[in-house]
C-alpha positions in Angstrom: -94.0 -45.0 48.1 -95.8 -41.8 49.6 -94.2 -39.8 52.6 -93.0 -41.8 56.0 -93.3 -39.1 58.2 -95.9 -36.5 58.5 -95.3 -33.1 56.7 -97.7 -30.4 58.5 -98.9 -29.1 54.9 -100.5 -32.7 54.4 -102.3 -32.8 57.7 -103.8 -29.1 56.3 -104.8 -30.0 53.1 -106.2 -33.1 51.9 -106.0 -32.6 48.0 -102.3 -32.6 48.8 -102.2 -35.5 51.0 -104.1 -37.2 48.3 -101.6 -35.7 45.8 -98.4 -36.8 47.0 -99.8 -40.1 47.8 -98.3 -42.0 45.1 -95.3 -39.9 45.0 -91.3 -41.4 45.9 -89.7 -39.6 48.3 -86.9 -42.5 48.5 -84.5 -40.2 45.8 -85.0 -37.2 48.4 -84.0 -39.2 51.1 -80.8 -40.5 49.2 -79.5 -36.5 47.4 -80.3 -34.9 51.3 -78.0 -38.0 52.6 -75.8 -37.6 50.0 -75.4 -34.0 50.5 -75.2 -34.2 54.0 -72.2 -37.1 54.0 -70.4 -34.7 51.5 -69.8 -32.0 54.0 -67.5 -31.8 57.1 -70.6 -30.0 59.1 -73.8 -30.3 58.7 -75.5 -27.9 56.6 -78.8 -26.4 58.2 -80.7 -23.0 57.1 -83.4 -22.1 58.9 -86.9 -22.8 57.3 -88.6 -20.1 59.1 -86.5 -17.3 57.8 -85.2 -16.7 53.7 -82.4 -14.6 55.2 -79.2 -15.8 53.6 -80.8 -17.5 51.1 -80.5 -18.0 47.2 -83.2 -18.1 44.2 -83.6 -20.7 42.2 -85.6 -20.5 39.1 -88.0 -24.0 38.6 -90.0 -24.0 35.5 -93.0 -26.2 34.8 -93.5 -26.8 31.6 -95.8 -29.6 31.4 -97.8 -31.0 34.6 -99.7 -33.5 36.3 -101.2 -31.6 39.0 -102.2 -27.9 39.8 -98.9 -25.9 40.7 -99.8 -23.9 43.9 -97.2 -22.8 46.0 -97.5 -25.4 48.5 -97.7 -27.9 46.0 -94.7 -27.0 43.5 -92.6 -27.0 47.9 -93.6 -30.7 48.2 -92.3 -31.6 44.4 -88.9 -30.0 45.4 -89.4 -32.1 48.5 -89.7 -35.1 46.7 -86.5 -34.6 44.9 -84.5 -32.6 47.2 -85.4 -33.4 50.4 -85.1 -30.5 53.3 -88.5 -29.1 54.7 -91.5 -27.7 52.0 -91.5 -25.0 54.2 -87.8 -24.2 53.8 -88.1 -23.5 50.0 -90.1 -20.5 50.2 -92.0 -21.0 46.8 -93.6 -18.0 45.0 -94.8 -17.2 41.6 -93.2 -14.8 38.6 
């Protein structure tokens, strides 16, 4: 099952749209949930700004598709849920 809503970086680029077309965003949907029920308040951090954020090393070892920043944003997506936007993805 591909995206239910519209993500701006599909609408922009239709290699990604046809990317993620085949991807399952239902375990994204269930950790953000999850995460979200866990905390007294709901826990929000700007996608617009990195300020107060933290790095988090992904490595790719083996692939199915061409790791571009945007692309490697909707992956996390896909299993993390939140924004692509919010991640902030750049190369080492």
């Amino acid at each position: 099952m591909g995206p239910c809503f519209e993500l701006v970086e599909l609408e922009e680029d239709n290699d990604l749209r046809d990317l993620v077309a085949s991807w399952n965003f239902s375990t994204s949907r269930e950790f953000q949930k999850f995460i979200l029920d866990s905390f007294a308040a709901p826990v929000h951090h700007p996608s617009s700004s990195s300020s107060g954020s933290f790095f988090v090393l992904a490595v790719f070892r083996r692939f199915t598709f061409r790791l571009t920043e945007s692309s490697v944003s909707l992956a996390l997506h896909a299993c993390l849920g939140g924004s692509p936007a919010g991640f902030h993805v750049s190369f080492l």
